[in-house]
MARLO-676979 format. One line per field, with one value per residue (C-alpha): z, x, y; residue number from 1. Coordinates in nm, 2 decimals. Last residue first. Example, Ala and Ser with C-alpha at 12.3 -4.5 7.8 and 13.67 -1.06 7.14 Angstrom:
BEGIN
up c(0.71;0.78)
east c(1.37;1.23)
north c(-0.11;-0.45)
resi c(2;1)
This chain:
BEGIN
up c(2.16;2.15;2.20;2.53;2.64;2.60;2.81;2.78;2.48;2.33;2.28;2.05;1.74;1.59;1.64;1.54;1.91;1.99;1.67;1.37;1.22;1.54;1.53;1.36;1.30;1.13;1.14;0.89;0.97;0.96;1.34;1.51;1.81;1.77;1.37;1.51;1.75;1.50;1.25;1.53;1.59;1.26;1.11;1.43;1.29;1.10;1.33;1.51;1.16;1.17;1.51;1.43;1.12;1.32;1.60;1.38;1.13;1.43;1.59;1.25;1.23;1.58;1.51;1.18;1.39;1.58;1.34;1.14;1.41;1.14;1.32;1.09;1.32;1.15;1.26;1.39;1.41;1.16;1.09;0.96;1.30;1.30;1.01;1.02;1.36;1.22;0.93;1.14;1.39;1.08;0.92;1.24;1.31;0.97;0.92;0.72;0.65;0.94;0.75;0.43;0.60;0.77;0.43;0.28;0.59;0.52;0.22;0.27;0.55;0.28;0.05;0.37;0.43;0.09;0.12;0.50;0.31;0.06;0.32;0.49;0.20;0.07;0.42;0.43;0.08;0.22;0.52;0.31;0.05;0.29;0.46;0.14;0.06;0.41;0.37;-0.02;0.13;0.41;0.15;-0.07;0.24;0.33;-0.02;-0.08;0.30;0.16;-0.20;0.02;0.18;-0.01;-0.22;0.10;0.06;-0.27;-0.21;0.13;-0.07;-0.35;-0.14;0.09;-0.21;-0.38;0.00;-0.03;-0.42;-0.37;-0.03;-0.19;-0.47;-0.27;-0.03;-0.25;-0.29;0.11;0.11;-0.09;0.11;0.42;0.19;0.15;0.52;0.61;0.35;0.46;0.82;0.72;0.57;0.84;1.10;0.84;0.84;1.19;1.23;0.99;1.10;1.49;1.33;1.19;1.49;1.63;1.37;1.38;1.73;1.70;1.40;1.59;1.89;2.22;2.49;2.84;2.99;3.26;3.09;2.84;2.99;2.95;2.84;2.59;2.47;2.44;2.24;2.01;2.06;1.83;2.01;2.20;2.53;2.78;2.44;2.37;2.01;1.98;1.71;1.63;1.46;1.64;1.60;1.97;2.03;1.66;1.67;1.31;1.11;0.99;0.82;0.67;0.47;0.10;0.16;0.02;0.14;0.48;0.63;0.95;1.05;1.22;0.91;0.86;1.07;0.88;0.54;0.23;0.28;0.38;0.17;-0.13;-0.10;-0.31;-0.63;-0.56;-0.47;-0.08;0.05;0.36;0.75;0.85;1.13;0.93;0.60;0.32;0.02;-0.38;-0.44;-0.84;-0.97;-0.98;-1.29;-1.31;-1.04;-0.72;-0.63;-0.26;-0.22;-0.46;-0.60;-0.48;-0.80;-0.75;-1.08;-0.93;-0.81;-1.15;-1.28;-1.24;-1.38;-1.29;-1.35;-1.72;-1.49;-1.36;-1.57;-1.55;-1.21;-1.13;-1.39;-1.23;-0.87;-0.95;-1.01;-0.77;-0.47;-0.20;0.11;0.06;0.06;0.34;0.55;0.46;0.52;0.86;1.10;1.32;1.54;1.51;1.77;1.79;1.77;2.13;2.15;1.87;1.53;1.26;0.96;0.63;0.63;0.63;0.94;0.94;1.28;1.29;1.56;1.74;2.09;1.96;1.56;1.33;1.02;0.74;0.38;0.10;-0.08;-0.05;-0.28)
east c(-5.83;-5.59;-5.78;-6.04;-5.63;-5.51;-5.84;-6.18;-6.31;-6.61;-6.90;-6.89;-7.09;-7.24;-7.62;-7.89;-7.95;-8.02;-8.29;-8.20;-8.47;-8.61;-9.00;-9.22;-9.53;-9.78;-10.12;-10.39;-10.69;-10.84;-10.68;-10.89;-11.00;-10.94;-11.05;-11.39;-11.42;-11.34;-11.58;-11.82;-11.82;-11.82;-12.16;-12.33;-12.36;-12.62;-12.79;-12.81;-12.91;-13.23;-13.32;-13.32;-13.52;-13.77;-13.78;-13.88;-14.16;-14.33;-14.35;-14.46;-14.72;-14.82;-14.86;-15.05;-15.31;-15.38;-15.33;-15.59;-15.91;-16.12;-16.41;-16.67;-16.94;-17.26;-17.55;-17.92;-18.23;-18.44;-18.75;-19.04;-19.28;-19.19;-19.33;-19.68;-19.74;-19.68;-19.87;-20.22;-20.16;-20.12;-20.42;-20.58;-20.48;-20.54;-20.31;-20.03;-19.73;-19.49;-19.56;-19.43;-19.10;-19.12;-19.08;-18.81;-18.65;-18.71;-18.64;-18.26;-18.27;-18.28;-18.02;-17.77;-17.80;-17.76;-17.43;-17.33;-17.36;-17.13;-16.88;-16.89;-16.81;-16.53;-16.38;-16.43;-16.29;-15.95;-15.93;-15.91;-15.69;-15.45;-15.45;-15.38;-15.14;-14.95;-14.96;-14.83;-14.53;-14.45;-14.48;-14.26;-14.02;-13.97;-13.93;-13.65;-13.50;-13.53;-13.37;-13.09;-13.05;-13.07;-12.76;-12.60;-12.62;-12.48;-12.19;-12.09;-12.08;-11.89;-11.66;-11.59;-11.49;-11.32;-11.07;-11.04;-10.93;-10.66;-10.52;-10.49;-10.31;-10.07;-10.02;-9.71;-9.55;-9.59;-9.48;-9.15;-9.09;-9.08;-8.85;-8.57;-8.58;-8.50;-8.28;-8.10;-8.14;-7.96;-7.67;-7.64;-7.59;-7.35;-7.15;-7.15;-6.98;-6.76;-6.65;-6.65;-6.37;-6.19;-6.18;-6.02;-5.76;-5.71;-5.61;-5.37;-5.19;-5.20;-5.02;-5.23;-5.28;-5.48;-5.36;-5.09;-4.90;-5.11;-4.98;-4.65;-4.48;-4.74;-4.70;-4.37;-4.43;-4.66;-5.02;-5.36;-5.69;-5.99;-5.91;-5.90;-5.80;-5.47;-5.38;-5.00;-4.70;-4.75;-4.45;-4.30;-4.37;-4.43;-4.74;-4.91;-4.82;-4.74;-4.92;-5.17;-4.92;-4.79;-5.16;-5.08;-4.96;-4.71;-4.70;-4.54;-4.13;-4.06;-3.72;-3.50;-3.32;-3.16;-2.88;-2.84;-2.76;-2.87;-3.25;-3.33;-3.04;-3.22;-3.55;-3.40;-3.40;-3.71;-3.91;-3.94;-4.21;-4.11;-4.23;-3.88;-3.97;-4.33;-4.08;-4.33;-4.26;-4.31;-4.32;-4.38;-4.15;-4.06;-3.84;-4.04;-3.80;-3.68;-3.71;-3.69;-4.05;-4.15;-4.48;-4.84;-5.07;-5.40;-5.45;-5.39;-5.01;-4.93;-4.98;-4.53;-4.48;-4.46;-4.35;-4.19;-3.95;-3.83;-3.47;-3.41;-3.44;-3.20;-2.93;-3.00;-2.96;-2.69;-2.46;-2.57;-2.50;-2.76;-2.89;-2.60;-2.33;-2.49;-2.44;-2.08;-2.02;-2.17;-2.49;-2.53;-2.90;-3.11;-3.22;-3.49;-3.78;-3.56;-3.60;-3.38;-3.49;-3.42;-3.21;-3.39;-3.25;-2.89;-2.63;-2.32;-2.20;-2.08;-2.32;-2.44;-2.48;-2.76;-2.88;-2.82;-2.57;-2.76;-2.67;-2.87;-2.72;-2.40;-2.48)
north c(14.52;14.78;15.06;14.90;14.84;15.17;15.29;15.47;15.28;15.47;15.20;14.96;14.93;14.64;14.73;14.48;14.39;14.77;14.75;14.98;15.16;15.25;15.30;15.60;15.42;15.62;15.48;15.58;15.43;15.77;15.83;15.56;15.70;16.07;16.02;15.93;16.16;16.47;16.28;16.23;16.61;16.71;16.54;16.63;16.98;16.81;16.69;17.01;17.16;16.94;16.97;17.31;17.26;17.05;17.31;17.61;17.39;17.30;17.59;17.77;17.53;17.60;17.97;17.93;17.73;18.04;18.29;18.02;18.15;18.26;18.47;18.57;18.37;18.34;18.59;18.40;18.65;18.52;18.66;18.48;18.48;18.87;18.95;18.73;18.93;19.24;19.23;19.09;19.40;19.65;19.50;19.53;19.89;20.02;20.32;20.10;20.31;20.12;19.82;20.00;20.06;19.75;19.56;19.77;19.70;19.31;19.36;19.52;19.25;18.96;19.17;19.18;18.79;18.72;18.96;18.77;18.41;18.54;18.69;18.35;18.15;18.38;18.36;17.98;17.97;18.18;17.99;17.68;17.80;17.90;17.58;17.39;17.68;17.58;17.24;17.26;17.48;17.21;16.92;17.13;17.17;16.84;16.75;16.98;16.87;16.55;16.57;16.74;16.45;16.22;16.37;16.41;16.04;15.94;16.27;16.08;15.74;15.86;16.04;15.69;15.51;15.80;15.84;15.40;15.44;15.72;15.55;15.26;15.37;15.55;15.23;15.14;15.48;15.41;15.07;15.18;15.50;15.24;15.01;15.31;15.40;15.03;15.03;15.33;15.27;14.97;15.14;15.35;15.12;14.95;15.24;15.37;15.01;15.05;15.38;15.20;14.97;15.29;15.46;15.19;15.11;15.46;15.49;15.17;15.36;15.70;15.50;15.52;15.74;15.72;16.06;16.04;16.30;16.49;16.87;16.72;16.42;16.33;16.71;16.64;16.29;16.50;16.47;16.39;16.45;16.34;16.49;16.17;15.93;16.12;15.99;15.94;16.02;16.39;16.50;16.81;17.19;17.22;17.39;17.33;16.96;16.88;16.61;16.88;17.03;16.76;16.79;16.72;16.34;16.07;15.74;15.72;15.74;15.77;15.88;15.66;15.52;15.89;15.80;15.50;15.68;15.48;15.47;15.82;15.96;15.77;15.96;16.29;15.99;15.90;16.19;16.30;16.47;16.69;16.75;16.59;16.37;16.28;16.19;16.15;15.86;15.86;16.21;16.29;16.55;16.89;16.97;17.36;17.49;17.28;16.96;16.89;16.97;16.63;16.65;16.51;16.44;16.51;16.71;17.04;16.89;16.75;17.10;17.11;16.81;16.43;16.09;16.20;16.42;16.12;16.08;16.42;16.46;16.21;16.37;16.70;16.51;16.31;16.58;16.84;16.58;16.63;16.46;16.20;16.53;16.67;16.30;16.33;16.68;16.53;16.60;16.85;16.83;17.14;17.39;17.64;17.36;17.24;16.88;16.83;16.86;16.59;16.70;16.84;17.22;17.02;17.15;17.32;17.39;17.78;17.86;17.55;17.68;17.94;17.93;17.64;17.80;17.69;17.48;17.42;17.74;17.62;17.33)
resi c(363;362;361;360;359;358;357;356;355;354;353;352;351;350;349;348;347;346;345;344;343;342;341;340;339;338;337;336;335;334;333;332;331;330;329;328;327;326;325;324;323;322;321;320;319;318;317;316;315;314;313;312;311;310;309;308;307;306;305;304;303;302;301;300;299;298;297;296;295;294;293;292;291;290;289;288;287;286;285;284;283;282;281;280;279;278;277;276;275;274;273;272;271;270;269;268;267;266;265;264;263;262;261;260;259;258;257;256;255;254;253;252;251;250;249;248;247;246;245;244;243;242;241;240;239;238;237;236;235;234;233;232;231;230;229;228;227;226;225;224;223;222;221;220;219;218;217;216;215;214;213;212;211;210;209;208;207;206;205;204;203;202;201;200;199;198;197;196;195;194;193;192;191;190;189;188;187;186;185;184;183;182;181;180;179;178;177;176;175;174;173;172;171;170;169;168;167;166;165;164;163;162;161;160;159;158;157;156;155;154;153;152;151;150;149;148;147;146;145;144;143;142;141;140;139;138;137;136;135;134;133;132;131;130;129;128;127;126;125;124;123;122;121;120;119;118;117;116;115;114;113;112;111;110;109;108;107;106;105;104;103;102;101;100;99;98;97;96;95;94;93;92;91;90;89;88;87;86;85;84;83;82;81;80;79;78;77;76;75;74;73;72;71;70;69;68;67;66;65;64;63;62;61;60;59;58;57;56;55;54;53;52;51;50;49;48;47;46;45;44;43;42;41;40;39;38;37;36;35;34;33;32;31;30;29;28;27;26;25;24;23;22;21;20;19;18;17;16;15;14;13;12;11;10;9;8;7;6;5;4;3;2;1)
């Protein structure tokens, strides 16, 4: 298979070497390896017949259904990967695996189930298979990076790494859970209390509507009796009035007489008769005038003090209503305490804090 074949750039040029051996430290460079070792990688014969046989574990929409496919295979008889090299960034079918178990100098590579993201297994600086987990900067190395810019760091395998991570996963998990049920049976009380709330809030609005009820029947009868005090005072001014000005008209036909009377004294030419007439006239006068004065301005003025500073007293006590309801739900905040606590106690908690050296990994 010529067309597997490369001529390695720089001090290898002419040295055959297969697109799948191991790198050297230099990305640029590749190790040689045998016409040997090229033909276990790839022998054209057992490969179609290979392929044939396992096409039934795979086909080319395998890949969109979840299926992760061979990349030695080539064309449409792509089949199902059953191992990934990390050294040579490849998936590996069964039959194009065998090299990897068959030829020692392959027996280095590291072989893992199958995956989509080799990518991400690939140091971005260096191209190299990252192998450790630098602790100090929280991220996956290569063993040159481990060597340089990470030396000294506190590192640990990405196996022992992930054992870690995944024991404080767990732990994240349970925390979680149990906020979850915690969470879960506060919603429960509440859906719970709903009814209560409902029947305490009607309880509490029948009595309020009972008793502004009163009230206003009060201030109604508070002000009929104020409107029948003030006609009942009206109607006694009024029949004084009338009284008076009836007494004043009797008293203004008894002096219409009486003038009448002097007139015709005042025509008598006989001195004693006139003398006698005079004095009986004057001994039946009288001389006394009722007062016409109603002093009910007066009174009215009173009443209507009365009626001013009640009313404001009134609406002051009133307005009283919202300030002790304010004070009231200061103080006891409508009985309705929210208690926001932690869902999961510090003695309930299973997680361990962020280990800072290889040994906090390992343990």
């Amino acid at each position: 298979m010529a067309e597997l074949d490369l001529i390695a750039p720089g001090p290898l040029t002419g040295v055959t070497v297969h697109p799948l051996a191991p790198l050297g430290p230099d990305p640029g460079s590749a190790i040689p390896i045998g016409k040997e070792d090229v033909d276990l990688l790839s022998k054209p014969g057992e490969e179609t017949q290979g392929q044939g046989d396992l096409a039934k574990l795979g086909a080319p929409g395998d890949e969109e259904e979840g299926q992760i496919l061979c990349d030695f295979c080539l064309g449409a008889s792509r089949v199902r990967a059953v191992k990934s090299c990390l050294t040579c960034m490849v998936n590996y079918c069964e039959e194009h695996l065998r090299p990897h178990q068959e030829n020692s100098k392959l027996h280095s590579h590291q072989l893992t189930e199958p995956t989509k993201d080799q990518d991400l297994r690939t140091c971005p600086a260096h191209h190299s298979p990252l192998v450790s987990f630098c602790h100090t900067h929280q991220q996956c190395i290569c063993q040159e990076c481990g060597t340089g810019e990470h030396r000294g760091d506190s590192t640990v395998s990405l196996d022992a790494a992930r054992r870690s991570k995944e024991a404080d996963l767990r732990c994240m998990q349970l925390d979680l859970e149990q906020k979850l049920k915690l969470n879960e049976n506060a919603i429960a009380r509440l859906q719970a209390n709903h009814k209560s709330v409902l029947v305490s809030v009607s309880e509490v609005k029948v009595v309020a509507e009972e008793k502004f009820g009163e009230l206003l029947a009060a201030v109604r009868k508070a002000q009929t009796d104020v409107m029948l005090f003030l006609e009942e005072k009206e109607q006694a001014a009024l029949n004084q009035v009338n009284g008076i000005k009836t007494h004043l008209e009797h008293r203004s036909i008894e002096m219409e007489k009486n003038k009448q009377e002097l007139e015709k004294l005042a025509s008598i030419s006989n001195t004693v008769l006139f003398l006698e007439e005079y004095c009986k006239l004057k001994k039946t006068e009288d001389t006394a005038f009722p007062s016409v004065y109603i002093g009910l301005k007066d009174k009215l003025s009173g009443i209507r003090k009365v009626i001013t500073e009640s009313t404001l007293n009134l609406i002051q006590l009133l307005e009283s209503y919202k300030e002790k309801l304010q004070e009231f739900s200061r103080e006891e905040e409508y009985d309705i305490r929210t208690q926001v606590s932690a869902i999961v106690q510090r003695k309930y908690r299973t997680s361990k804090p962020e280990p800072r050296t290889r040994d906090e990994f390992l343990q």
